[in-house]
C-alpha positions in Angstrom: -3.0 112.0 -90.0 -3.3 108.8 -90.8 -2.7 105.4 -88.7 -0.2 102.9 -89.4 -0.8 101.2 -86.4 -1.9 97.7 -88.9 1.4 97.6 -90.4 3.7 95.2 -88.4 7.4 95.3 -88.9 9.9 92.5 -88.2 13.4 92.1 -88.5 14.2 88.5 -89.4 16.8 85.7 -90.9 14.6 85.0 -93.8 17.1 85.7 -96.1 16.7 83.9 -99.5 13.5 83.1 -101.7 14.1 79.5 -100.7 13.1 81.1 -96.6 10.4 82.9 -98.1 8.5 80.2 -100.1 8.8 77.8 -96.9 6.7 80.3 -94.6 4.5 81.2 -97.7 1.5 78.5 -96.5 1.9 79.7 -93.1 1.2 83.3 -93.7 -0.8 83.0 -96.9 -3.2 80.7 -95.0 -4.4 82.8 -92.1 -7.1 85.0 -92.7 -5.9 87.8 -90.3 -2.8 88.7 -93.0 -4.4 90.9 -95.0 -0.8 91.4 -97.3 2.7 90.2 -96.1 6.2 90.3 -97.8 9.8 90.1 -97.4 12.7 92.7 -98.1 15.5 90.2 -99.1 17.4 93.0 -100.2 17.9 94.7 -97.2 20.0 94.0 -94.5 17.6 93.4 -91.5 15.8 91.1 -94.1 12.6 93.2 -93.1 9.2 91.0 -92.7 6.1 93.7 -93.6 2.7 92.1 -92.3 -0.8 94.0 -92.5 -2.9 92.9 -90.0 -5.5 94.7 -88.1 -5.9 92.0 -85.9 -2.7 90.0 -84.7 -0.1 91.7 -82.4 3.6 91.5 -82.8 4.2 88.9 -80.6 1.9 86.4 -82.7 3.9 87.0 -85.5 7.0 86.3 -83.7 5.4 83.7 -82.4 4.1 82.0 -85.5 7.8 83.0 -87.6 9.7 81.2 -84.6 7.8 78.0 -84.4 8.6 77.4 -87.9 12.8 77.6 -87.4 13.6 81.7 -88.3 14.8 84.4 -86.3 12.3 87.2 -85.5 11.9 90.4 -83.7 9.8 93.3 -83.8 11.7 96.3 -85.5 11.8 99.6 -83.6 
């Protein structure tokens, strides 16, 4: 079986392109994000981060110091 553990998922208030592009640099920059995006489709606007290094609460962390919403999705 294989584990999924790197895959971090966060439900957020980034809800148009306009949110996206504004955290780009912040998430594009630092070298512990192997791949990120958002689901601005869905309604929990889902942030997907790959990471085998940060923990969830440095993400929500990082996503709340620049002005969104963020919480880890269970």
């Amino acid at each position: 079986m294989e584990n999924f553990n790197h895959i971090l998922l966060f439900r957020t208030d980034i809800k148009s392109e306009a949110d996206k592009q504004a955290l780009q640099p912040l998430l594009d920059e630092n070298k512990n994000i192997e791949q990120w995006n958002v689901d601005l489709d869905d309604e929990d606007y889902v942030l997907r981060i790959v990471s085998y290094n940060l923990k969830h609460e440095q993400i929500i962390q990082m996503v709340r110091d620049h002005g969104y919403m963020c919480c880890e999705l269970t």
